[in-house]
N, C-alpha and C positions, 0 to 999 in steps of 0.2 A: 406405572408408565415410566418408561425410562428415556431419556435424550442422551444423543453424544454426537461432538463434533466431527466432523468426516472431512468439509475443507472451510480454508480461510484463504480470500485472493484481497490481497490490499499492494498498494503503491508504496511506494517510502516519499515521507515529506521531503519538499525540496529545498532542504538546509542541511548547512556543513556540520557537520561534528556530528551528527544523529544517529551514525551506524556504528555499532560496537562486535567486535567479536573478540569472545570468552573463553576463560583459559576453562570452560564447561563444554568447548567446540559449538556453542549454539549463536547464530548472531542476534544484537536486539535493533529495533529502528523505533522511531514513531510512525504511526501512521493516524493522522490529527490526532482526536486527544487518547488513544490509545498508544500503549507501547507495545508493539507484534514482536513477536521470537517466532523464528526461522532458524530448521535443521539445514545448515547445506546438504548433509550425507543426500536428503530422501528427496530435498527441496520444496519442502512444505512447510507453512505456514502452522506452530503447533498451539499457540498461545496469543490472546490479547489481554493485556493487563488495565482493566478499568481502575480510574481516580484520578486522574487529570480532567481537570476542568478547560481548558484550552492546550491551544494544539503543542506535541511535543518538539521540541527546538535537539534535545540532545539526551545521549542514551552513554553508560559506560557502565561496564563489567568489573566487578570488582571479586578476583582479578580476572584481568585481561590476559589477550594473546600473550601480553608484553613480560609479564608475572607466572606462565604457567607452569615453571619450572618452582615456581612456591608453593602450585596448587595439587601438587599428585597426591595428600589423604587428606585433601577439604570434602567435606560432605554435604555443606551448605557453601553456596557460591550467592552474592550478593550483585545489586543493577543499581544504578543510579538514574534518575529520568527527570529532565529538567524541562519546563515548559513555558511558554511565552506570556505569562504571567508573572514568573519568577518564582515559582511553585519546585522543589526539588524534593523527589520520595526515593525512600529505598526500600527497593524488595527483596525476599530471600525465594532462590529456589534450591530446595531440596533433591539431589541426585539421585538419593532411592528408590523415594517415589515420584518423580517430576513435577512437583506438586510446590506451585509459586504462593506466597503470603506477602500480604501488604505488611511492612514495617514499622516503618513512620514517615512523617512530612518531616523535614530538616525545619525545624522555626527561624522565627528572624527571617521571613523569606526575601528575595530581593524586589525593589520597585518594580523593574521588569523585565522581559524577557531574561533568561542563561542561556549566554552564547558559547560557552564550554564548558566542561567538564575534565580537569586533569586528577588522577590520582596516583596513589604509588603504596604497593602492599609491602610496611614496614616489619610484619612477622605473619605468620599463617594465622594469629587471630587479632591482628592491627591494621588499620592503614591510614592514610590521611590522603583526604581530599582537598582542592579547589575548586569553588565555581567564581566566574565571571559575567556579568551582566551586564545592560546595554543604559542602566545604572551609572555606569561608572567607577562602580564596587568589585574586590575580589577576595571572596571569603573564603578563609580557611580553615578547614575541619579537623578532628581527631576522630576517630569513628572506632569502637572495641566491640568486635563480634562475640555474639553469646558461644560458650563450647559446647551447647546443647542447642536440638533442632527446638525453633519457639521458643527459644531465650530472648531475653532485653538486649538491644544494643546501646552500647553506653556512646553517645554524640555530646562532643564538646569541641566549642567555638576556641579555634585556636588564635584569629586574628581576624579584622576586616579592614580590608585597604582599600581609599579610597584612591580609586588612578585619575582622577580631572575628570576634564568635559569629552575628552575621547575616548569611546570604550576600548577594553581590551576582546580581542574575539578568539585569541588563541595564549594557550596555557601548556606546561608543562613541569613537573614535580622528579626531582630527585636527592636520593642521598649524595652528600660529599665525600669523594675517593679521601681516604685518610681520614675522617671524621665521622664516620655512621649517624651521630647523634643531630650535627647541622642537616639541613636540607634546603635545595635552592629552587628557584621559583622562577622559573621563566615566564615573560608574558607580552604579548604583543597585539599591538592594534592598528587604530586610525591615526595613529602619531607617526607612524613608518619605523620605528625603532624598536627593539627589542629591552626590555626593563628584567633586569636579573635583582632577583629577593633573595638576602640568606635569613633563615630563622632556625629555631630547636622546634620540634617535635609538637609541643604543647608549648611553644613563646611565640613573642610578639616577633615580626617578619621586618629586617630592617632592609632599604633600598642599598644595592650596594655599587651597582654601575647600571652603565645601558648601552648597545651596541648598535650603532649608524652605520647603515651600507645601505639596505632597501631603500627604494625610491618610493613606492608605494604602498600600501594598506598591509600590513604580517596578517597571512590567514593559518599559517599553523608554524606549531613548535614543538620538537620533541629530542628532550633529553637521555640520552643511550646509556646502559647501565655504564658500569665503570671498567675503563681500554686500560690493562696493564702492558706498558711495550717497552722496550731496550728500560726495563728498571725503571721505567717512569712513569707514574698514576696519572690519567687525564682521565675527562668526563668531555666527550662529543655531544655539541647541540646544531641540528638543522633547522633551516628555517624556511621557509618557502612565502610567497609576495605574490600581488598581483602584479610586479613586473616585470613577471615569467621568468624571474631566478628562484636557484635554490643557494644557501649557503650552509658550508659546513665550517662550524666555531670549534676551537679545541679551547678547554679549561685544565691547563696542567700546574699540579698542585707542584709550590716551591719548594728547595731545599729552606730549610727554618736557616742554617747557616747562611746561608747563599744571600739571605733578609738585608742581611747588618753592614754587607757592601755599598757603599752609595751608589747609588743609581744614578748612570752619568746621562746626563741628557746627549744620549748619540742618535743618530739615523736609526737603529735597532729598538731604541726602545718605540719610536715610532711607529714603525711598521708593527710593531707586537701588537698594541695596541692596552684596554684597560687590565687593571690588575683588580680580581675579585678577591675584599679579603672578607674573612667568615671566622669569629673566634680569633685563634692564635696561628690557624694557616692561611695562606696567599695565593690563588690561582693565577699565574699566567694567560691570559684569552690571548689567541690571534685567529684570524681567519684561515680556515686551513686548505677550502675549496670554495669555487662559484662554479656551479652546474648548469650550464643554458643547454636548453634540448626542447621546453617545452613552445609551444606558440602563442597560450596563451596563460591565463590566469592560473594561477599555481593552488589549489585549493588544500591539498592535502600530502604531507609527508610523514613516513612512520619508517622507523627504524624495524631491521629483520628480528621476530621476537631469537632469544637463543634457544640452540635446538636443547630437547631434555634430557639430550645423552651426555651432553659436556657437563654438566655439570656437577661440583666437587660439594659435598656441603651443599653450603647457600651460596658460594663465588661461583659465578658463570661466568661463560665466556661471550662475549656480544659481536654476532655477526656484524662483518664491514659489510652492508647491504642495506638499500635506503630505497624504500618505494615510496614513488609519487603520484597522483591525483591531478590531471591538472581539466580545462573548460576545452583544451580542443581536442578531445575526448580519446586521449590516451592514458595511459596509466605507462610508468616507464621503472626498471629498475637496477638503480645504480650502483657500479663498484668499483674499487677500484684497481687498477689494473696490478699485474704482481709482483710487475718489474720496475717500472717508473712509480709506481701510487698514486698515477692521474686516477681520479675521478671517472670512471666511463660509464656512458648507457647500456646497457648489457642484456638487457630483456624490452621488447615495446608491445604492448599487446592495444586492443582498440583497433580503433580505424579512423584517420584522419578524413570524414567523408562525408558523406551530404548530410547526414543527422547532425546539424548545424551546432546543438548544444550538449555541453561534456559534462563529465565529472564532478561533482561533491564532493566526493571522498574516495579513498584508497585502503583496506587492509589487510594486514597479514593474518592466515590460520594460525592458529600457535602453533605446530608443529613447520610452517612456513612453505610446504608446496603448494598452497591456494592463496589464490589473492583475489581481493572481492573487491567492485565498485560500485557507486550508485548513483544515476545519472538525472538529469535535470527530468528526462519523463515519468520520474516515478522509479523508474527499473533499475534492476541489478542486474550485474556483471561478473560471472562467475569465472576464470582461467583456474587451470591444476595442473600443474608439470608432472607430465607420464610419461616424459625420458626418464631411461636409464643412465646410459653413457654420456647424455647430455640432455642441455634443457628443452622441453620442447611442451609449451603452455598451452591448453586446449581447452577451447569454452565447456562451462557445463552448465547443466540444467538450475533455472533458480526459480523461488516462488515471486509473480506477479500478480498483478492488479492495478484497479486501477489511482489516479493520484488527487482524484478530485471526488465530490460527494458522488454518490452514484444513486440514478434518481429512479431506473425503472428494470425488472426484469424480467425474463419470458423463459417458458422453458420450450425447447423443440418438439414437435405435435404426439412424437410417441415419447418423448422425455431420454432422448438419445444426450443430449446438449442441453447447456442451460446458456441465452443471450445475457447480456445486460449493458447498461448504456447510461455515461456519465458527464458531469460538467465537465471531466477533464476533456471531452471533446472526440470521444472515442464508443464504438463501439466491442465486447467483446465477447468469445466465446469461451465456456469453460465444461470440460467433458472429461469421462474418467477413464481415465488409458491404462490398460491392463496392465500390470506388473510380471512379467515373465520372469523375472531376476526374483522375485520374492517367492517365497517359499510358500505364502498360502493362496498364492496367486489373488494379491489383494490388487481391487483399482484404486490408484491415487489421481486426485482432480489435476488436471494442468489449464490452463491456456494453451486454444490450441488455435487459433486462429483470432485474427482481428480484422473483422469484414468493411470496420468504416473507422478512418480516422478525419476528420472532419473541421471546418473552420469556427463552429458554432456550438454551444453548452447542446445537449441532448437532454431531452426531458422525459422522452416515452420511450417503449416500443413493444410492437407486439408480431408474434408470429402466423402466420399463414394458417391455419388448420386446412384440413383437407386431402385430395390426391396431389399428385404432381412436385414440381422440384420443391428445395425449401426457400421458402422467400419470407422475406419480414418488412415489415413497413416501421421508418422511424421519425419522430420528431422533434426538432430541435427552437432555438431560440429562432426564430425564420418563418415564414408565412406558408411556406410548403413545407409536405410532407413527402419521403423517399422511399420509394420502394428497390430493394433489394435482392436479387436472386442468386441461386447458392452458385460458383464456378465447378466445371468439370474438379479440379484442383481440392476442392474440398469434402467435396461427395468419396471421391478413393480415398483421402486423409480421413475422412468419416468408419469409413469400412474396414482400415486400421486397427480404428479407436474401439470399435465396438466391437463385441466377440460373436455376437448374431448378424449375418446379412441381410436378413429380410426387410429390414425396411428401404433398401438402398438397392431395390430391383435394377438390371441391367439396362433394362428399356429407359431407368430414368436420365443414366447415363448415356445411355447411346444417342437420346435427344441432345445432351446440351451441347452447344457448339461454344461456349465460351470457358477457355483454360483458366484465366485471372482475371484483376482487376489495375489499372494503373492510376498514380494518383495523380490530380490536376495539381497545376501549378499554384494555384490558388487554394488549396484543401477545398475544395467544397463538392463538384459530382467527379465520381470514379468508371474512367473508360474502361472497358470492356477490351481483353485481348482474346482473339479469337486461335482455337484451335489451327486451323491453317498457318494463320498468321506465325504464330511463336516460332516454327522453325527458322523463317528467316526473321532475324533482329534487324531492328529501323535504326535508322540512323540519324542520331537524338543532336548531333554536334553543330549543327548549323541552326542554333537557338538565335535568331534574328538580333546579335548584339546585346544578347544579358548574358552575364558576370556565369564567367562557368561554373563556378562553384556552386552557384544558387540556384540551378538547374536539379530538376526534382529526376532519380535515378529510373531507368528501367526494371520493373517488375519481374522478375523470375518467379512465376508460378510451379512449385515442385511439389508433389507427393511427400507429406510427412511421415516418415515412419518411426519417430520417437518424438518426443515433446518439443517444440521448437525453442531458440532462445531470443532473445529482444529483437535482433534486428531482423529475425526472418518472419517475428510477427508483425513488426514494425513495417514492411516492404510486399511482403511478398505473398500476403494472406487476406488481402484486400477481395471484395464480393464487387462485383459491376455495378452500376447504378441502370434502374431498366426502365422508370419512370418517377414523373413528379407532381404531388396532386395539389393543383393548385385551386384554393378557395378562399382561406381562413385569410380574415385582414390584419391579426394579429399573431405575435410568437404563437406555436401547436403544441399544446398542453398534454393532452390525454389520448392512447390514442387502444380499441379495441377489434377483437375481429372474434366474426361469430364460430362458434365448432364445427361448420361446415366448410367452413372457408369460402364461403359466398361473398360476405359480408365485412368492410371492413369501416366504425366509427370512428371519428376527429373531431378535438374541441381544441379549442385555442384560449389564451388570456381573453378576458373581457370584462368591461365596466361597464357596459351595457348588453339590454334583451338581443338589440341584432347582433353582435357581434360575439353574444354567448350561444347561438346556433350549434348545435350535432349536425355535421356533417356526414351521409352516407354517401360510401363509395361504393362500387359494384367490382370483384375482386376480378383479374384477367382484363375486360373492359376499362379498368380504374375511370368508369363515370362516374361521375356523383349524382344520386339516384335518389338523394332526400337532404330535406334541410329541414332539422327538427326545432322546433322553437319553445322552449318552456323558463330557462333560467335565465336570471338578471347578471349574475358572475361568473367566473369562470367555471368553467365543469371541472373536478376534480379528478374521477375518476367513472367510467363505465364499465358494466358488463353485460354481455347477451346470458337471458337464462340457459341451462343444457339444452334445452329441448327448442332453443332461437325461436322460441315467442315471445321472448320481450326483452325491451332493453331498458336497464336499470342505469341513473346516472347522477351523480349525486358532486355539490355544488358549496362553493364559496356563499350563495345565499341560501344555507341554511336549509335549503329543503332537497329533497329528491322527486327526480319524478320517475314514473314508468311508462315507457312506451312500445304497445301492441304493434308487431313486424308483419308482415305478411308475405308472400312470394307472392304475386301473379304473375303467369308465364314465369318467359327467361328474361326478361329485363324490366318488367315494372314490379314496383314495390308497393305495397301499401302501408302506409306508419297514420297512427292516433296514441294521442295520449289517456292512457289508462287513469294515473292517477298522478296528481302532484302535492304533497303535502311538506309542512316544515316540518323538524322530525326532529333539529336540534337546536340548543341555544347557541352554540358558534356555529363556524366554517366546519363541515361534514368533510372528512380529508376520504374515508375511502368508504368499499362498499363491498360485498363478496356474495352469489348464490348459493344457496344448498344445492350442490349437484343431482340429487335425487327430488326435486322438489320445487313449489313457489317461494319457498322463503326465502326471502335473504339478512344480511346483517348490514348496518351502515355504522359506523363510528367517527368521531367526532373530536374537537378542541374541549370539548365540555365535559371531558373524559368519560363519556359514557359510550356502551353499545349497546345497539336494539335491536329485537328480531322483527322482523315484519310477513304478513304473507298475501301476496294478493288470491284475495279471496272468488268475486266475480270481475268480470272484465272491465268494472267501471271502479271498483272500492281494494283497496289495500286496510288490513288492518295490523296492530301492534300485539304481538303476543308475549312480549316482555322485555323488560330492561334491564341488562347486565347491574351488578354494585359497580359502585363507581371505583375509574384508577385511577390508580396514583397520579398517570400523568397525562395528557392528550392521548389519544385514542388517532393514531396514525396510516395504519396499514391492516388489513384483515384477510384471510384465508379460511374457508370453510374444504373439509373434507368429510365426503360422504363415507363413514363406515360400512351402514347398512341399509340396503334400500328397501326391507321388506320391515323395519322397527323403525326407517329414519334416523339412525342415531347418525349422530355427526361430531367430529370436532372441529372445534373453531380456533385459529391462528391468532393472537391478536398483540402485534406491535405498537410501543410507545414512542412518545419522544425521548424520553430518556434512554432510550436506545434495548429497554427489557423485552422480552418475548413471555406470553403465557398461554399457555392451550387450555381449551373450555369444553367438557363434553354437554352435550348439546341431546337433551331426550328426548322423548314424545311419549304421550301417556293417553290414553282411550279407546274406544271401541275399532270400528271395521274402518272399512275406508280408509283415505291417506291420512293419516296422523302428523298433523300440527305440533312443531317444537314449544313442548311446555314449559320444561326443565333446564337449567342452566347450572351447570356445577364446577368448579375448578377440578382441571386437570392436574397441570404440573403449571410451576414455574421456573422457568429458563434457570441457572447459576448465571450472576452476573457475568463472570471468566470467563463463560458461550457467550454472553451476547456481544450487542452494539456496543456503543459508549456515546453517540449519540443517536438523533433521530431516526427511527426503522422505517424508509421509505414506501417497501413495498415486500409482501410476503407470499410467498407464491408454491404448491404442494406438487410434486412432481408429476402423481398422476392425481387428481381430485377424486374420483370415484377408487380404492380401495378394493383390491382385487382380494376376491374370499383367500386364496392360498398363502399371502405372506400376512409376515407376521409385523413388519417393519413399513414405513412410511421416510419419504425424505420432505423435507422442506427449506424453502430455500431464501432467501432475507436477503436485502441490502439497504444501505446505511449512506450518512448525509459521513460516519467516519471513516470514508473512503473503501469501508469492505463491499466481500460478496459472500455469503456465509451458507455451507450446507449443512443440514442437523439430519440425525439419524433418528427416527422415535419409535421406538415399542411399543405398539397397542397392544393392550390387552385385552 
């Protein structure tokens, strides 16, 4: 049996310094305690790097953008990943084979969190690093890569400085023009000032000045290779503040003669400002520019890496060109003019506009026509200048996801789309849109719609089965549950996406009369804009005296015909809201629907028997048509068997019960409870049916799984117990192989974030055969999996169609993914 990755949608953590892009062209992030690598070229997510025990704070390339005029015959390219524990690892990935290895942990780690990461590549198998922490500390590294792939790397501690009771949050490392062997060390914090270190290579790092203008907190710093101009060697450093400046310093190395003149105390040397000395030379600092453009918080600036053509040897030439990062979510970049040498804005990309919150970061591609951002929801921001004759920057495709755990998923009733639905407050859609451009005409997963952004964590969701449009019901931290149906808008973006129409009959569009969806002002229900309507636009400008800006935008519902990028899933891919079902007296926990689409159950938190009630809904009607009473805590998870005679549901106290469904008529139900037994020693977290059958599986805190079968209408019995795992037993998936031997295999997620499939047999004479046998499948490569808890696992189609040969299965995680695997039965 074989597994492989097909997609990964994850957010990026919402912390500065976290995004790295590699002179290997791949970017790295955190996404909690994993570190994701993302291709811009493809815009997919190719890799997560499990070994972080808490979430990642910051990521760096070694080398970077900034270096990769050092990197054109590296074979091995090297990451640094720092995490809010004070944890920093270095990985090696391999360009041959794309193939990442864990390295080492850096020892000596810090108290807490690393709030940067600077380094600087001192020869193609050298470099030295900094980190900074929230400590107070800023350590400095020598780091000697092995010349062989799976060599040692030799890490020695070059210095540790303690900076006070203020941390530093921004770093930056270079060598000294005229001096190769010193190197200086910029770093700045919660003091407002900038602290310049000179040290050697492998010595101790002496203080040598510090530089007062910012008014407010330094959140980045970045030292530019070495400006040769009219004969004279300087080293430019920028700085960027939370109080929306940027400044540009010049460090121009002294004539040694020039030393021995005294230094008259005139007006001149004033304005110059400190003098860096380092060894036996002398820098001149003065301020050489202050850049105002942005409105708010400045989070991030980086110098233009040099392009790979200029350069001679190892001397490059360092583009005058400086992109910035700032919170009112533009990214800007500056140069300076050719005639004067003011300083000007030259490039603005973003949108100063109702997505109220900006920027983290800004960087450059190494070869420097991309520039990437990544913003407070999670998302990237991809521009690429495709002028010729001039510049002209144009969003591109990047990989999302979402930024919080993600708690539940569903796949669309023929497995067209896959939902899923997280505490970051969001609902979304992930589906695999052909590749016309590629050559084997592969589909690659995107985001392609996001039907609820919402004021409340989301807990559940489940989709519709049945005829008719698509619609899904979801639950959040809230006393009601929502139902959702699909907009015209998204049904032709469907028929896009998928290369068969059959499931998107003409008749189901020609009913719906609703184009989009608009968001409330409040995030909480989404109006409905109707087909008539859209032609003429309402006019939104007479908002009864609130603040214009804070005015929530008009929806443009459009036909997607290629992958969308943040803000048009962010706006414009919103689903109506059509109903609300109100019962449950506390947040809605769990929520399923039967394979008819008749049927739809609700549980909610509970610490007690009445308020742990199952809730039936009747689906179109949305009445509640039963209230099921067996559990003391909350219900964990439910399912209807195939065949919607019973519904399985299993609980915080421990046991499961099963309850016989009935239809009478079109609107009365009949429900009794079959069986209730306690089944484990914890909390039962999930449950799954054999598609072909009465059995099912339940799994547990107690890390065990059990098969069960109801036997006659009143007795369930046990027909075996998985060996026990390693870790909690969290999420389960059974798929039906074969219905005429019962074979099956079973899905089964941990806490620890692992995946392992169990083939599942049955041994005996005529009749339906009872699962006897339980044997491991495969186990997941950690690299596939989580990195923490596996929420929920879910198989595209459950029953196993005789003709293929492959199966997908689909996972998400408390580490902010949504994951799909590929697996080979054999």
């Amino acid at each position: 049996m074989e597994v492989e990755r097909v997609f990964i949608g994850a957010g990026c953590n919402r912390v500065v310094n976290n995004v790295s892009w590699g002179a290997s062209g791949l970017v790295s992030f955190g996404a909690q305690n994993a570190v994701a690598i993302f291709c811009p070229k493809t815009a997919q997510i190719l890799t997560t790097l499990p070994g972080h025990k808490a979430s990642v704070n910051c990521t760096l390339w070694l080398p970077n953008s900034k270096f990769a005029f050092k990197a054109k015959q590296l074979e091995q390219h090297f990451l640094l990943s720092g995490d809010a524990e004070g944890v920093i690892i270095l990985w090696e990935y391999s360009l041959v084979d794309a193939k990442w290895r864990y390295v080492l942990q850096v020892p000596q780690a810090h108290k807490k969190g690393v709030t940067c990461i600077t380094a600087i590549m001192v020869s193609q198998q050298e470099a030295v690093f900094a980190s900074a922490s929230s400590d107070g500390t800023v350590n400095v590294w020598e780091v000697v890569f092995p010349s062989t792939r799976g060599g040692d790397c030799k890490l020695t501690c070059s210095d540790s400085l303690f900076v006070g009771q203020k941390p530093m949050v921004a770093l930056s490392l270079a060598e000294l023009p005229g001096n190769s062997k010193l190197l200086v060390l910029a770093m700045g914090g919660l003091d407002n000032k900038i602290h310049l270190y000179c040290g050697e290579r492998n010595g101790k790092f002496l203080r040598a000045c510090e530089l007062k203008a910012h008014t407010d907190w330094i959140r980045s710093l970045d030292l530019s290779l070495p400006v040769y101009v009219n004969g004279e060697t300087s080293l430019l450093l920028v700085s960027s503040s939370q109080d929306k400046g940027i400044r540009i310093w010049k460090m121009t190395l002294q004539d040694s003669s020039a030393s021995y003149k005294k230094q008259q105390t005139s007006l001149a040397s004033y304005i110059k400002g400190p003098v860096l000395v380092a060894g036996s030379s002398s820098y001149q600092i003065s301020m050489e520019s202050l850049l105002i453009g942005h409105e708010d918080w400045v989070y991030s600036v980086e110098w233009q890496p040099p392009s790979t053509s200029s350069v001679e040897g190892m001397e490059c030439f360092q583009p005058q060109s400086i992109l910035s990062a700032s919170m009112d979510k533009t990214m800007l970049i500056w140069q300076p003019e050719k005639t004067t040498g003011i300083w000007m804005n030259v490039v603005t990309v973003g949108e100063l506009s109702h997505c109220a919150l900006g920027f983290y970061g800004g960087h450059w591609s190494p070869n420097a026509d991309s520039i990437l951002a990544h913003g407070y929801g999670g998302s990237f921001h991809l521009w690429k200048n495709v002028g010729i004759e001039y510049d002209d920057w144009k969003p591109q495709k990047v990989p999302s996801g979402h930024f919080a755990a993600v708690s539940d998923i569903a796949w669309a009733r023929c497995g067209e789309y896959m939902m899923s639905v997280s505490h970051d407050q969001t609902t979304r859609v992930f589906a695999p849109w052909l590749n016309n451009t590629s050559v084997e005409n592969e589909e690659s997963w995107h985001e392609i719609a996001r039907p609820q952004v919402h004021g409340h964590d989301i807990n559940c969701v489940t989709v519709i089965k049945g005829k008719g449009n698509h619609r899904f019901v979801v639950g959040a931290d809230e006393k009601v549950a929502r139902v959702f149906e699909s907009p015209l808008s998204f049904l032709k973006t469907l028929s896009h996406v998928t290369s068969d129409n059959s499931s998107f009959s003409a008749d189901i569009q020609a009913d719906v009369q609703i184009l989009g969806a608009n968001m409330s002002a409040l995030g909480l229900s989404q109006k409905p804009i109707y087909v008539q309507a859209a032609s003429t636009p309402t006019d939104r400008s007479n908002t009864e005296g609130f603040d214009t800006l804070e005015t929530v935008p008009e929806a443009v519902p459009v036909v997607l015909t290629e992958p969308p990028i943040d803000e048009q899933l962010a706006w414009h891919t919103l689903w109506p809201e059509s109903h609300k079902l109100y019962g449950h007296g506390n947040e809605v926990f769990s929520l399923c629907c039967d394979h008819d689409g008749k049927l739809v159950a609700s549980s909610c938190k509970a610490q007690s028997a009445s308020v742990a009630e199952i809730w039936l809904w009747q689906v179109g009607s949305w009445k509640s048509v039963g209230r099921l009473q067996s559990h003391s805590l909350t219900v964990t998870q439910m399912e209807f068997s195939h065949d919607n005679q019973y519904l399985l549901a299993v609980s915080r106290d421990r046991h499961f019960s099963v309850f016989q469904i009935n239809h009478k008529g079109t609107d009365e139900i009949n429900y009794q409870l079959v069986a209730k037994q306690e089944a484990h020693k914890r909390i039962i977290w999930s449950c799954s049916w054999n598609p072909f059958g009465n059995e099912f599986a339940t799994g547990s805190r107690d890390k065990t799984v059990k098969i069960w079968a109801v036997e006659t209408e009143t007795s369930v019995k046990l027909l075996l117990t998985l060996p026990p795992f390693k870790s909690s037993v969290t999420a389960l998936s059974w798929l039906g192989l074969d219905s005429h031997s019962n074979r099956g295999l079973l899905a089964v997620g941990m806490e620890n974030g692992l995946i392992e499939l169990w083939n599942l047999n049955s041994r005996g004479g005529d009749g339906h055969l009872s699962v006897q046998t339980a044997s491991p499948a495969i186990k997941f490569d950690p690299f596939l999996c989580h990195v923490s808890t596996v929420q929920r696992l879910s198989w595209r189609n459950p029953q196993k169609s005789k003709d293929s040969e492959t199966v997908q299965l689909a996972s998400c995680g408390a580490d902010h993914c949504v994951r799909i695997f590929r697996v080979t039965v054999t």
